[in-house]
C-alpha positions as CSV (number, residue, x, y, z in Angstrom):
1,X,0.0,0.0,0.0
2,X,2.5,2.6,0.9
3,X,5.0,1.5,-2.2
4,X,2.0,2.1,-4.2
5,X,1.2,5.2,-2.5
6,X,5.1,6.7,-2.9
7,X,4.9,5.9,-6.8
8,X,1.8,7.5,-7.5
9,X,2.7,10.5,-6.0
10,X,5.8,10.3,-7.4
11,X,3.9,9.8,-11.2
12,X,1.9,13.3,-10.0
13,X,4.8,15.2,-9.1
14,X,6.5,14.3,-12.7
15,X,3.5,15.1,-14.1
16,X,3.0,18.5,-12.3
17,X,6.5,19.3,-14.1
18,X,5.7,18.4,-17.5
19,X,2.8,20.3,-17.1
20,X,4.8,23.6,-16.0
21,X,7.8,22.6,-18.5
22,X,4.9,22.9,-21.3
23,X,3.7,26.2,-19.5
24,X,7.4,27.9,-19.9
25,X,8.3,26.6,-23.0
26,X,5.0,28.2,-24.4
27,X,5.1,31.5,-22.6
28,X,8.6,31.9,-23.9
29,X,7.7,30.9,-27.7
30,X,4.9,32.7,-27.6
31,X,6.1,36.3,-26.6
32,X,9.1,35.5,-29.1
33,X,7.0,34.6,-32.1
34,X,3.0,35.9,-31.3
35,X,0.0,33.6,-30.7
36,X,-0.1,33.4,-34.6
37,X,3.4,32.6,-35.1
38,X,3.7,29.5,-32.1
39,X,3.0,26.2,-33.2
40,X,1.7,23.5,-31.0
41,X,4.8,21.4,-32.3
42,X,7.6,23.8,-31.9
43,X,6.3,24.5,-28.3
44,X,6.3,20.8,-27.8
45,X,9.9,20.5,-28.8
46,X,11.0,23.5,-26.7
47,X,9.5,21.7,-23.4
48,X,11.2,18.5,-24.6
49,X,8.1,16.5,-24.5
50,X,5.7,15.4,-27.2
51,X,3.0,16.8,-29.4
52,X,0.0,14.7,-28.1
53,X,1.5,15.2,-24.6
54,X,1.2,19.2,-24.8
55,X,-2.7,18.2,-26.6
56,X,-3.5,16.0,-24.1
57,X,-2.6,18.6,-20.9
58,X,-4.2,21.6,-22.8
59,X,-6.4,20.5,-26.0
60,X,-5.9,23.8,-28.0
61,X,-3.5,26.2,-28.5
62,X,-5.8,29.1,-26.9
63,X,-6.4,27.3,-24.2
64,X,-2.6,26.7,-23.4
65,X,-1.9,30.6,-24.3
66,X,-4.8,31.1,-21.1
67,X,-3.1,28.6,-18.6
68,X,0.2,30.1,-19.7
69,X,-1.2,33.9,-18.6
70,X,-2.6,32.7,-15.9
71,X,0.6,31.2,-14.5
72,X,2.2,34.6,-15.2
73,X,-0.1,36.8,-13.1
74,X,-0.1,34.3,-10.3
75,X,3.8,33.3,-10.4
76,X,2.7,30.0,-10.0
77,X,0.3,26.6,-11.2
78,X,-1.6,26.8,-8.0
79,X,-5.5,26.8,-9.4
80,X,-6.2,29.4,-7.2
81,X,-7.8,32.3,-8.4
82,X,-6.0,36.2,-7.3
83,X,-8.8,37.6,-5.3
84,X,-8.3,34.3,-3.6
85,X,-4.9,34.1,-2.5
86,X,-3.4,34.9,0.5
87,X,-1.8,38.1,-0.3
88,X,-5.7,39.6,-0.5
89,X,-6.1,38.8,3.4
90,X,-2.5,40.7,4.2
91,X,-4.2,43.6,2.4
92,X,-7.4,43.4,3.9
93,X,-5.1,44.1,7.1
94,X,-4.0,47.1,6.1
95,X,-5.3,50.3,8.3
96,X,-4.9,53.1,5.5
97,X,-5.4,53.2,2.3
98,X,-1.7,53.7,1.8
99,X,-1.1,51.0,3.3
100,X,-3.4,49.0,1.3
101,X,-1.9,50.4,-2.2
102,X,1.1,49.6,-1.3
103,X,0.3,45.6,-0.4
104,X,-1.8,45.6,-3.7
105,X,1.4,47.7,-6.0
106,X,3.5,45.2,-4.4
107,X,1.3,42.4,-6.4
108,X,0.5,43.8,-9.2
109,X,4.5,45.3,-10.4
110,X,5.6,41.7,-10.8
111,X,2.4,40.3,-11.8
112,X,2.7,43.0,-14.5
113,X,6.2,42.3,-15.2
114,X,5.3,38.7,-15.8
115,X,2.4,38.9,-18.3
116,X,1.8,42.0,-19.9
117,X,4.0,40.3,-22.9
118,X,1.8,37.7,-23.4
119,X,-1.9,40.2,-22.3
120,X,-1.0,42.7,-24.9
121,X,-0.4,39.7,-27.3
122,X,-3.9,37.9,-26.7
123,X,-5.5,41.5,-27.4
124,X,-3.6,42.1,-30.8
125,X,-4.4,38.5,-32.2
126,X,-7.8,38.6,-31.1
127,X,-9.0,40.6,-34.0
128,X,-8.0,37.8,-36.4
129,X,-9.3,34.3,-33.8
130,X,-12.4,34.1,-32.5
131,X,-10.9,31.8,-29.7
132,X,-8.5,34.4,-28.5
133,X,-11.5,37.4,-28.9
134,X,-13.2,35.6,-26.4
135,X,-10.0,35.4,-24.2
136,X,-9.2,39.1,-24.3
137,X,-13.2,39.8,-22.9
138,X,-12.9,37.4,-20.0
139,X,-9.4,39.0,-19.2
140,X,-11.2,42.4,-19.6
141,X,-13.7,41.5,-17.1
142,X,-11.2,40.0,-14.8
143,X,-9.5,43.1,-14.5
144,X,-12.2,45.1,-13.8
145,X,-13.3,42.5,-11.3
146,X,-9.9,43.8,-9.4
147,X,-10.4,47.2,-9.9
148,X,-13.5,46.9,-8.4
149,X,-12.3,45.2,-5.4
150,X,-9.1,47.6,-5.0
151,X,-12.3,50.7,-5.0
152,X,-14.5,48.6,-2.2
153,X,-11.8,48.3,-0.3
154,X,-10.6,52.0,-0.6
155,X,-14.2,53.2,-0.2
156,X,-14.2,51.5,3.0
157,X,-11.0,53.2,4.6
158,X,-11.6,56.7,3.3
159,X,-14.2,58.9,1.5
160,X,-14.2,59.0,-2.6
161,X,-13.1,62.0,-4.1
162,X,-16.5,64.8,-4.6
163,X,-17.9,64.2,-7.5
164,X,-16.7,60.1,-7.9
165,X,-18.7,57.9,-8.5
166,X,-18.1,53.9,-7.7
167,X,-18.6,53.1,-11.4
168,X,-15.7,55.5,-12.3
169,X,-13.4,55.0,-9.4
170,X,-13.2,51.5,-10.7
171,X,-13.0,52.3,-14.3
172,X,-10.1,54.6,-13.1
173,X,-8.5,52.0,-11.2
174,X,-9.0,49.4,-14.5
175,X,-7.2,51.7,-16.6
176,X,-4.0,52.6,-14.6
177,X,-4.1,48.9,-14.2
178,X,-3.7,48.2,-18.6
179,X,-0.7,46.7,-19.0
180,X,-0.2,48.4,-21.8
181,X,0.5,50.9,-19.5
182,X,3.0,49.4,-17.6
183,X,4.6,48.6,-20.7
184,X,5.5,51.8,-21.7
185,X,6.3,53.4,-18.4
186,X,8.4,50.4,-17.7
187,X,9.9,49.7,-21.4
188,X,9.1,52.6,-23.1
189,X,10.6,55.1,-20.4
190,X,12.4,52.8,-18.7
191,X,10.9,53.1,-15.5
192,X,12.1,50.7,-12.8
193,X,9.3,48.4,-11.2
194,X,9.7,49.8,-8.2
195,X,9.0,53.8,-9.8
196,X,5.9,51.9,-11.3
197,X,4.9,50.3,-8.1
198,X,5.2,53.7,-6.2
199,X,3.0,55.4,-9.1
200,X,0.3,52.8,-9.2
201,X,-0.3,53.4,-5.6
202,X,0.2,57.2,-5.1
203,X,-2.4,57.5,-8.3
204,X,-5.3,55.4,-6.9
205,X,-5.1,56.9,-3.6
206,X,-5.1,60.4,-5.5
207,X,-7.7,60.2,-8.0
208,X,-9.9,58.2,-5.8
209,X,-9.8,59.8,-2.5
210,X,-11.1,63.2,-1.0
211,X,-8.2,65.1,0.3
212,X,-9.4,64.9,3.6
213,X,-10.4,61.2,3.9
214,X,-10.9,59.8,7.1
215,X,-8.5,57.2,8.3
216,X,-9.5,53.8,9.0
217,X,-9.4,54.2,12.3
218,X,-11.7,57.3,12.6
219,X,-14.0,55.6,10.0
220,X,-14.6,52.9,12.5
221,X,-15.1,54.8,15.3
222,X,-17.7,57.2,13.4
223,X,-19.3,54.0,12.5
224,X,-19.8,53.1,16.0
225,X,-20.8,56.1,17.3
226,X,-23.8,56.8,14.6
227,X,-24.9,52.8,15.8
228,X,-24.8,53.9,19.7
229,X,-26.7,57.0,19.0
230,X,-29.1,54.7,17.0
């Protein structure tokens, strides 16, 4: 029972490797020739395995160029989604909203740095493949599914800006998030990730908040008060 045990884990381990072998050697063909330009073979023979190994793990080559994002933003093949990681609950900690942008910059530059190669690529081959058009919507949504956490989680530590609304908070929040964006700053202008990090933060907390926001701490105790006098 226990040999048995030992060499089936051992068979899921190997086959947790191949798997992310198949995941590099795809991210890395696929930012050096497009979506367009990879090939299911050549990405085969870059992981060293075969072509109805990479088939069988992924099916298409849209769905590989997904699992291959993915892995990027997350830095890992854990199947867990990013609102549902740990690093969320460390910023949920955070008092301030300073505080907070600076937990969620701290994600986002290397998550960033990871995949906006292969983002911007999904959105400029997804005029020509249907498969890859529907890839660039759900990766839409998913960033404004993060922009409108980082907003309900701001709200709640401070006051919006006069004027904001929670509809364009978060669709300013989506935007500085494009990694297009990052990109440019990063590439373009040759800004460390570090500079981009700082500016990511210090431009949510600016655009979004009323200069004289309430701190977390006052918020709270305003909260209780207004339920005492109730």
């Amino acid at each position: 029972m226990g040999s048995r045990t030992y060499r089936s884990s051992q068979r899921e381990e190997q086959a947790r490797l191949t798997r992310r072998r198949v995941l590099d050697a795809a991210s890395a063909e696929f930012l050096k020739r497009g979506f367009a330009g990879s090939t299911m073979r050549q990405i085969a023979q870059t992981a060293g395995v075969s072509l109805p190994t990479v088939e069988l793990l992924f099916g298409t080559k849209g769905h590989l160029f997904k699992a291959a994002i993915d892995v990027a933003i997350a830095g890992d093949d854990e199947p867990v989604a990013v609102l549902q990681r740990s690093w969320t609950e460390v910023a949920a900690r955070a008092d301030t909203v300073p505080a907070f942008l600076t937990v969620v910059a701290g994600v986002l530059g290397p998550a960033q740095q990871r995949s906006a190669g292969l983002v911007l690529a999904v959105f400029e081959a997804a005029a020509a493949d249907a498969e890859l058009a529907d890839l660039a919507a759900l990766m839409t949504a998913q960033r404004a599914a993060t922009a409108a956490w980082i907003v309900d989680e701001v709200r709640s530590r401070g006051l919006l800006r006069a004027g904001s609304t929670r509809s364009e908070a978060i669709d300013t929040v989506w935007i500085l998030m494009d990694p297009a964006i990052f990109d440019r700053l990063t590439r373009q202008r040759e800004w460390t990730l570090q500079r981009y990090q700082r500016w990511f933060a210090s431009s949510v907390a600016r655009l979004l908040t009323a200069d004289d926001a309430p701190s977390a701490s006052s918020t709270k105790d305003a909260t209780k008060t207004r339920r005492h006098v109730t």
